[in-house]
N, C-alpha and C positions, 0 to 999 in steps of 0.2 A: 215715631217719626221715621223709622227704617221703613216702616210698611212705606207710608206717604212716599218718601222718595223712591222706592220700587218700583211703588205704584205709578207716580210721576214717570218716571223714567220706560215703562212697558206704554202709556199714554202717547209718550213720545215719540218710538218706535214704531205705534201705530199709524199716527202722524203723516210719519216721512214716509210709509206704504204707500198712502194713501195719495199723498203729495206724488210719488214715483210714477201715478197714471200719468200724471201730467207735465210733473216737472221732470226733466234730464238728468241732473246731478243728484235729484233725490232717488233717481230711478238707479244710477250708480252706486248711492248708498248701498243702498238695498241688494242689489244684485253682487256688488263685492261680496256681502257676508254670508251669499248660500254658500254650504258646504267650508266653512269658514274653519272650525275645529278639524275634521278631515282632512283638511289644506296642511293645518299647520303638521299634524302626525305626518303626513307623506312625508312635508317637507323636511322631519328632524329623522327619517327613517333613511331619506337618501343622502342626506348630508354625512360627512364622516363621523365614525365613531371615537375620535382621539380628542376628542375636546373635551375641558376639563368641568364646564357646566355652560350654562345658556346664561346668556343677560339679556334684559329686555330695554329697549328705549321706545316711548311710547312720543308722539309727539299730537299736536291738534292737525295741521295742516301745513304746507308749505313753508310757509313764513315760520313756524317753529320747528319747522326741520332744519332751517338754513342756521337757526339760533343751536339746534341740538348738534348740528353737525360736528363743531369741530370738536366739542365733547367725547363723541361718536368714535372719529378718529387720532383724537388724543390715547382713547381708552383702549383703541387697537392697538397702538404701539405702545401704550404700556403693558396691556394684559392680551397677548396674542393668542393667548389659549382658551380663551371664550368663546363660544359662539353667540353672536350678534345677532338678535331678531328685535327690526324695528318695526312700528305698528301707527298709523294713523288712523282720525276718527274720519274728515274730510276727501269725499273723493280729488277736490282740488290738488290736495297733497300726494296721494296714494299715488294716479294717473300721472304724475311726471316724475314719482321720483322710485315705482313700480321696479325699474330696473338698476339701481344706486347698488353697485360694485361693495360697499364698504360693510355690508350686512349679509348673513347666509340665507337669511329670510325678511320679506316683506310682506305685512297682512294690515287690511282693516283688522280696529279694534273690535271686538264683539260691543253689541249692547250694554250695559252697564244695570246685569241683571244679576241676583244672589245667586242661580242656575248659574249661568256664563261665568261668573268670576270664576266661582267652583272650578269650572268644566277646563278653563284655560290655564289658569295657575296648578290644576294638576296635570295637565298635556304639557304645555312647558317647562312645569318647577324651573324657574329664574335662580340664580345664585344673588344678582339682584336685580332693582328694576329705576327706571327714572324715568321719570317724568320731566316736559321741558314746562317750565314756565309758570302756568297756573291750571293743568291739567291736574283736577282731582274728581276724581269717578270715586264714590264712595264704597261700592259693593265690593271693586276692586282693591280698594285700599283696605277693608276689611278681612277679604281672605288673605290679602299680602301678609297684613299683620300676624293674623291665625297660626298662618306658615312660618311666623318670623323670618320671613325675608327680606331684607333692607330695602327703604324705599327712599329714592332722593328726590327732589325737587330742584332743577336745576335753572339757572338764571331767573330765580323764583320772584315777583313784582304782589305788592297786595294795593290793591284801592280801595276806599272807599266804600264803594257798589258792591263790592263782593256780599253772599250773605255772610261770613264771618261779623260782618261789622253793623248787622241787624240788629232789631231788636228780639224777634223771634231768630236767631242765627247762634242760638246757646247749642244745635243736637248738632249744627254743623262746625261750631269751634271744637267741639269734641273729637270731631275724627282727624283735625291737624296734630293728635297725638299718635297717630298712626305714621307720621313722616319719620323718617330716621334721623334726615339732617336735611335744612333747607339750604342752599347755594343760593343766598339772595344776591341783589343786582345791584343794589345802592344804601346810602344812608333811609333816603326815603322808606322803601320796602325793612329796615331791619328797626325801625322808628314804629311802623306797623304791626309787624312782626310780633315786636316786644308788648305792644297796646294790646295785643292775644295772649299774651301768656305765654309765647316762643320765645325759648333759650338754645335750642339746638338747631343753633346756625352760623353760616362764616358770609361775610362781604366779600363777593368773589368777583362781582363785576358782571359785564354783560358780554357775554361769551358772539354777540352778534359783530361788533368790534374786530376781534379776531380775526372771523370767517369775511368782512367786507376787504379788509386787510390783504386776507389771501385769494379776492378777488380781483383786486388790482395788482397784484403781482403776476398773478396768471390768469385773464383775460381773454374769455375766447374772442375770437375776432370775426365779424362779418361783414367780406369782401362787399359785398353790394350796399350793404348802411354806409360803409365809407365812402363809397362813389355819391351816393344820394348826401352825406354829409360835404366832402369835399372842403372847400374852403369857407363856406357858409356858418355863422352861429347856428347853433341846435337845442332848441329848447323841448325839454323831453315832461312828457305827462303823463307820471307812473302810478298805475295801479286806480285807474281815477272812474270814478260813477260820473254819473250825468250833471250833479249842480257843479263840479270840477270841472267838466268840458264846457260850462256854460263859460265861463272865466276865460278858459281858455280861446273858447271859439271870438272874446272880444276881445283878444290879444294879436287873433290872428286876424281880424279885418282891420288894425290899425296898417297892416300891410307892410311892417316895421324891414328895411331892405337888408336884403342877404341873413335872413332868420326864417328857419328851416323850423317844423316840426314834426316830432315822432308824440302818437300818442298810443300807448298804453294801456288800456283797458282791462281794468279787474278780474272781469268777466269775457270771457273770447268766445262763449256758443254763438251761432250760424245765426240766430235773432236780431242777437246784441250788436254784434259789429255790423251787418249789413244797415242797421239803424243809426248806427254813428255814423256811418259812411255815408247815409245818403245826408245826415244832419249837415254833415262837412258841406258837404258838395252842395247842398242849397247856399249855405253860407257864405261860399269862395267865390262861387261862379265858374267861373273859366280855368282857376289854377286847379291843377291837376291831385287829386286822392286819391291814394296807390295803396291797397293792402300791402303787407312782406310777402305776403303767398304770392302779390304778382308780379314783386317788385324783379326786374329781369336790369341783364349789364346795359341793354338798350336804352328804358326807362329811367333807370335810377337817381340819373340826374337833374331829367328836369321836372321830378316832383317835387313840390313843397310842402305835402304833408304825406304821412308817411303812416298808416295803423297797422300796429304788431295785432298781427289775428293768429300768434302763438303763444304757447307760455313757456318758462322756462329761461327766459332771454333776460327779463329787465333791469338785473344786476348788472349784467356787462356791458347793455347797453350803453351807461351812463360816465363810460369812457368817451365816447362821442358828444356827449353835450355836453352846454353852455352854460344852461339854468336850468330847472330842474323842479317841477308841479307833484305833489307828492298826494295823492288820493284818498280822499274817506275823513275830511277834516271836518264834510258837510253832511256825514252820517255818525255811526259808531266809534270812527277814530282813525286817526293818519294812519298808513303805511309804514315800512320803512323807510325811513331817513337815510340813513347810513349807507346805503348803497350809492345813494349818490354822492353825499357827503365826502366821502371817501376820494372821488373824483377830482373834488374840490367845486363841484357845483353849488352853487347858491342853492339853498331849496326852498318852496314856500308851499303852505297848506293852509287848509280852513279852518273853523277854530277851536274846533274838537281836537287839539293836542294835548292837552293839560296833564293824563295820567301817563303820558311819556317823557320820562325823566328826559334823555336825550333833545328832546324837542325843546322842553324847557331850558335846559342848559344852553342851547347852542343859538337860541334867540338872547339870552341874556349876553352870549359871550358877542352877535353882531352876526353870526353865517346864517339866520335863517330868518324868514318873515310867516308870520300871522297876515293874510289878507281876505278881504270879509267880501270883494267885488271884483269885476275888469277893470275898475278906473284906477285898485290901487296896481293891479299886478301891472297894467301898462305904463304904470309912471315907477314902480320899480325896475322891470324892463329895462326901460327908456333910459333912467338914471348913471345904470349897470351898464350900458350899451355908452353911453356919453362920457364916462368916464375910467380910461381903463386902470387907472393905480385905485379907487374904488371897489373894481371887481377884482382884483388879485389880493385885495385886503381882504375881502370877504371869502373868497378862494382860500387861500391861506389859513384862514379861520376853521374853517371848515375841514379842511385836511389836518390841521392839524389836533383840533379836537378829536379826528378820529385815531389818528396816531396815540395820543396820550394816552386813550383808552384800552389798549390792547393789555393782553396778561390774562383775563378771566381763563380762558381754558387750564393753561397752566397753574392757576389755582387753585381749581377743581379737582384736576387730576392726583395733585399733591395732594390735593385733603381727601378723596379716597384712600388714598394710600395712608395718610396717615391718621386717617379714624379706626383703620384695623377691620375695616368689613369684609377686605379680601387684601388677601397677598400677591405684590406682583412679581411677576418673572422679570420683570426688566427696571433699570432704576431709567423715569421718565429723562427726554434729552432737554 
């Protein structure tokens, strides 16, 4: 089964090559990881020599960076004498977060080849390494073990789907013996967990909580969305594919007054959004569709739709809105939540949320909706909009589930510390 998955995995490689003639971000795949090992040597050759060993945080892409973060910098202020090198698989991730202050180093992962592991794990020797989530590269977690270098799994989630819970998924429950310790998310995942044969692990929470937390407290701000906001409702549609905008776009010919919106898109290459745009713009007619790239002090205000053709923003964004359309409910799976949530936005998605505790929770508790068309999201709208001690119930809700849930970093961090895999310099604040 090691061959197969090798073999799978070089298959795969091949793949996104081939993909990279044509497609753009496969094409960044690819060209991140030339010279990929030479990268990392320079870069631990010019970094200082007073650091007491390297760790590694490996993440998938964006969205589990934002989860790995505060981890990230919990684990600086408790162990300052690390050096930090974080590593993504996804150029979505890499490309905005390339330049993030809190690591001495930032690389794509290499492929996930028995060569590669080798090659990496001895250019860096880690003191140890995490993983965010449900990132497990097996060739990796192989030489990790070899090495005896602790490996953690951090705000760890298992579903269903995984192969763990195959029928043929017997060679892959076997290398969850390679983890150190899991930092599961919930009852659910430690219910799972245990259905495998996992005993070494703590209920730590979901470390996203935290970091939306320390988004609303500090909040970048953007002069011209506020102009374009103004006094207007703002309904914002984050991270959303095309059967999302379909919904959307028949929320927005109800022509519901003084509701404003920003929409969001997963995807920002030069294709994708000229294609939204003109979608818009058949749709409206005469009301004005303004990228952010063109939105100027002149303009700002008398648009009423508004598409971010950046990334990087949509967490903050959602200080400005109202309600709040949360993407991917009508493919693979919702977005986050919590970033708007946080806000106290109502959120609603399609209905592919199920393997997101969060999503489930927060529909049970009344702050989120399941909606399958435009007829229900205009008459939830319309509702929200009709009645405002309604929408401050569900506001409230909303905020305040995210509140409840803060702590996970601070649980993690202590339980490094106190499983004894490293000592720290400092006792956590």
């Amino acid at each position: 089964m090691n061959t197969l998955y090798s073999l799978s995995i070089l298959i795969y490689g091949l793949g996104i090559r081939i993909a990279g003639i044509f497609n753009p971000k496969a094409r960044r795949w690819v060209e991140g990881r030339r010279r990929l090992f030479r990268k990392l040597e320079e870069a631990l050759k010019r970094s200082e020599n007073n650091w007491k060993g390297n760790v590694w945080f490996h993440c998938a892409s964006l969205g589990e960076f934002e989860q790995g973060r505060p981890v990230i910098e919990g684990f600086r202020e408790l162990f300052p004498e690390y050096r930090i090198i974080l590593t993504f698989y996804s150029p979505s991730g890499y490309d905005v977060k390339k330049s993030y202050a809190g690591a001495e180093g930032i690389f794509y992962m290499p492929l996930d080849t028995p060569g590669n592991a080798k090659r990496w794990i001895r250019i860096l020797n880690p003191k140890l390494v995490f993983f965010i989530k449900y990132e497990y590269w097996f060739n990796f977690l192989t030489e990790i073990n070899r090495k005896n270098i602790p490996v953690f799994i951090v705000s760890a989630i298992f579903h269903k789907n995984q192969p763990f819970f195959k029928g043929y998924g017997g060679w892959f429950r076997k290398q969850l013996k390679h983890i150190s310790w899991f930092f599961l998310q919930s009852e659910d995942a430690k219910n799972l967990a245990e259905s495998l044969g996992i005993k070494h692990f703590t209920i730590s929470g979901d470390t996203r909580f935290d970091r939306v937390c320390k988004i609303r407290e500090q909040p970048t701000s953007f002069p011209l969305i506020e102009q374009f906001a103004r006094e207007s409702r703002i309904f914002i549609g984050g991270s959303t594919w095309e059967p999302d905008e379909s919904l959307i776009l028949g929320l927005i010919k109800e022509n519901i007054p003084d509701l404003k919106f920003i929409i969001a898109p997963h995807e920002v290459h030069t294709s994708r959004i000229e294609a939204l745009e003109k979608r818009l713009q058949l749709a409206v007619g005469s009301s004005p569709v303004l990228l952010y790239s063109e939105l100027t002090p002149e303009n700002s205000a008398a648009a009423r739709i508004l598409i971010i053709d950046s990334i990087g923003m949509l967490a903050h964004l959602y200080q400005y809105s109202t309600f709040a359309w949360i993407g991917g409910g009508f493919g693979v799976g919702i977005h986050n939540i919590l970033e708007a949530a946080v806000f106290g936005n109502p959120v609603m998605f399609g209905p592919n949320f199920q393997k997101f505790t969060e999503a489930r929770e927060l529909i049970h508790l009344g702050g989120a909706y399941c909606l399958q068309d435009e007829n229900e999201l205009t008459r939830i709208i319309s509702d929200l909009i009709a009645s405002t001690n309604e929408y401050n119930r569900v506001s409230s809700i909303c905020k305040s589930f995210v509140e409840n849930g803060q702590g996970a970093t601070r649980r993690i961090t202590q339980g490094i510390q106190t499983l004894g895999f490293i000592t720290p310099s400092r006792k956590p604040s």
